[in-house]
N, C-alpha and C positions, 0 to 999 in steps of 0.2 A: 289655792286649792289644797285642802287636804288631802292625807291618806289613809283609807279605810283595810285594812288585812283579817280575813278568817284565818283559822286556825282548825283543822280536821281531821282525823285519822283517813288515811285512803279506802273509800269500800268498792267491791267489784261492782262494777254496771249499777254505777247508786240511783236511787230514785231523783222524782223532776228536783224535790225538794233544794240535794246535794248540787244540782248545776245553778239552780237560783241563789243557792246561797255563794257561790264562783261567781257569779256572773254580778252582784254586790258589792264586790270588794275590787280594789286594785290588782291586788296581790294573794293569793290562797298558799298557804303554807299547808302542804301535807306533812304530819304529825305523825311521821311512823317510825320515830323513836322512840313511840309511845307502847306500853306492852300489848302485846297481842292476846287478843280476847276472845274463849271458842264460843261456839254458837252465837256469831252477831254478824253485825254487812261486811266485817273486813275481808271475808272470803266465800260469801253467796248472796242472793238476793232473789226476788221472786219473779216469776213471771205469770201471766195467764194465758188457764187451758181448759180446753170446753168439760173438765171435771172439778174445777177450780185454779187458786192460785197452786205455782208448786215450785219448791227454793233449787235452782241450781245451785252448787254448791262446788268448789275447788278441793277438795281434798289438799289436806296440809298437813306435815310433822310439825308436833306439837312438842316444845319443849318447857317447862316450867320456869318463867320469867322471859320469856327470849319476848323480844320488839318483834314488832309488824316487819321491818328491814329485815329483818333476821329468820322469819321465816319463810320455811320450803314447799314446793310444790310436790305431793305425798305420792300423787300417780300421772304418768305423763296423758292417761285419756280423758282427761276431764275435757278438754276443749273439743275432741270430736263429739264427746257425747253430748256438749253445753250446744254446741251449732246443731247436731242432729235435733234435739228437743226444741229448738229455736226453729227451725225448719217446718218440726209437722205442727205448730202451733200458731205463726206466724205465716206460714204460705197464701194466708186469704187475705191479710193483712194488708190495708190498699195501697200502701207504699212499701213493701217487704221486698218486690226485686228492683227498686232501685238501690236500694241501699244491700243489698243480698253480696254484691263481691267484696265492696269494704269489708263485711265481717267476716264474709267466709275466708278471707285472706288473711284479717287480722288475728284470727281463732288457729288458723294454720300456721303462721309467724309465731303466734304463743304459744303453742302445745310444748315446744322445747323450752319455754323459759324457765328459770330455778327455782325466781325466789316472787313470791304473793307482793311484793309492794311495787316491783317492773310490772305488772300483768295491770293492776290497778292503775297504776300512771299511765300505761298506754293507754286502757278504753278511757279512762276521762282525758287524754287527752283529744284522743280522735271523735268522741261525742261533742265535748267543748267546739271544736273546727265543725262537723255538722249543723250544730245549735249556733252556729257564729258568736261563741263567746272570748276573748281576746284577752282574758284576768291573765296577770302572770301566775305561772303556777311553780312554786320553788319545794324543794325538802328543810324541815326543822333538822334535817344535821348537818345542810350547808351551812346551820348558825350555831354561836357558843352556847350551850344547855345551861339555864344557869337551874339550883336546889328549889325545890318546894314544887308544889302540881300550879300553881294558881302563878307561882311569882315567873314561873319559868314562860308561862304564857304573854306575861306581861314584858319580860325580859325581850322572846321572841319580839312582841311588837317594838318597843325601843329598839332593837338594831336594825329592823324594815322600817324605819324612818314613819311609823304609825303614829296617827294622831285618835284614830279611831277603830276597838274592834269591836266586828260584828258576827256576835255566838249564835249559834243555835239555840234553841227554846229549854233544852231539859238541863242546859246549864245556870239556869235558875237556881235549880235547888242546890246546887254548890260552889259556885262561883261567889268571890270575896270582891264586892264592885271595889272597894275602900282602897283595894292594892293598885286598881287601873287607874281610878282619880288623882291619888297619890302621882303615879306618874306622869298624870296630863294626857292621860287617854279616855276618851269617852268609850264609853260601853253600850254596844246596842243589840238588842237581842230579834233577832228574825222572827219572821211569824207564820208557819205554814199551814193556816188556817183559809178555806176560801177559793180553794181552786175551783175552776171549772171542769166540770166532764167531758169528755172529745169523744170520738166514735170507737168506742173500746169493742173487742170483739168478746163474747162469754162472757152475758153481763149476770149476776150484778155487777156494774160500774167499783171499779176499786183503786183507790188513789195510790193506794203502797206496792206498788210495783217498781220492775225497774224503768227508767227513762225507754229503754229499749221497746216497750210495750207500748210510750207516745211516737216516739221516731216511726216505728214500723205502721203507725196507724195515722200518724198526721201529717209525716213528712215535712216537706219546707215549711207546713204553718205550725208546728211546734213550738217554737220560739211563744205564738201567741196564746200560751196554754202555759208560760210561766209567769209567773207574777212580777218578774225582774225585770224581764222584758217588756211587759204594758207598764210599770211604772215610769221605764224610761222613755217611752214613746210619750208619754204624756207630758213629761219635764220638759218635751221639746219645744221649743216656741214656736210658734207660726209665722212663717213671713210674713212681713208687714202691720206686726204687733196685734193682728186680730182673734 
């Protein structure tokens, strides 16, 4: 058996897309020694509300050049006001008080944290455990950084023991396949085209939300609303060869 490893920056409460693409691999490497970049998922994401979709956002000091690791959380209220907006938007939400103390708890546990890349590793790691996904999830600075954006990826997989990584889609248009071949890794690109619609509330129906917005509306059948999870239900054989 081989070994498959993503490679990602961490974003806050990412969409289904980010958990199917974990739930693919062996091993996820969060990438936040990679520079931090404003206005994008490393520090908000959206939710829906009966006036549309609308971005929570973490406020953060921005410093010029600093890594994802490296940055701060700019005002300690972002998480009462991220759970109050969750609250009046999600209370109808069919599955919203089961899951209502884990977050209100987790949201209260982060309110004091410092730095934006701890906040992100918590919720994916506590959505991963709800979603029952079991990837190992490690940091790109437990490993040695090696020069260049493409070769350093390739680096990363060679010392996670990778035979094979699996990008995301907009790394197309810049990723150098030549360097992974090269070193005996296959390259495979996701595809998060094709999902199914679930019972969203304030429709129109909108796939780029956060995961928080299927959790809260499908609960335990979640799972079957990613596309990682019906692929591998299906690889399974059936007893008795039928």
């Amino acid at each position: 058996m081989g070994k498959r490893v993503a490679i990602l920056q961490s974003n806050y409460v990412p969409w289904k897309g980010y958990f199917d693409l974990i739930n693919s691999v062996d091993e996820f490497i969060l990438y936040d020694t990679a520079q931090f970049t404003k206005n994008d998922w490393r520090n908000r994401n959206k939710i829906k509300t009966a006036q549309g979709t609308t971005w929570l956002t973490i406020p953060v000091r921005h410093d010029f050049g600093q890594t994802i690791q490296e940055t701060r959380v700019g005002k300690p209220d972002w998480a009462q006001k991220h759970w109050a907006s969750l609250l009046q938007n999600y209370a109808r939400a069919a599955h919203f008080r089961e899951y209502m103390p884990l977050f209100e708890s987790l949201y209260r546990e982060l309110a004091d944290e410092e730095y934006l890349s701890t906040i992100n590793h918590r919720f994916i790691g506590e959505i991963c455990e709800i979603l029952g996904i079991g990837t190992r999830i490690t940091w790109s600075r437990d490993y040695r950084l090696a020069e260049g954006r493409i070769e350093r990826l390739v680096d990363l997989c060679r010392q996670a023991g990778a035979d094979e990584y699996l990008s995301g889609p907009a790394a197309k248009d810049y990723i150098e396949g030549n360097l992974f071949s090269d070193a005996g890794i296959a390259l495979e690109f996701t595809d998060y085209s094709g999902y199914p619609e679930y019972d969203q509330l304030f429709p129109p129906f909108d796939h780029k939300v956060s995961i928080l917005d299927l959790i809260f509306n499908e609960g335990p059948d979640a799972p079957n609303y990613l596309k990682s999870f019906v692929k591998r239900s299906a690889e399974i054989p059936r007893e008795g060869g039928g």
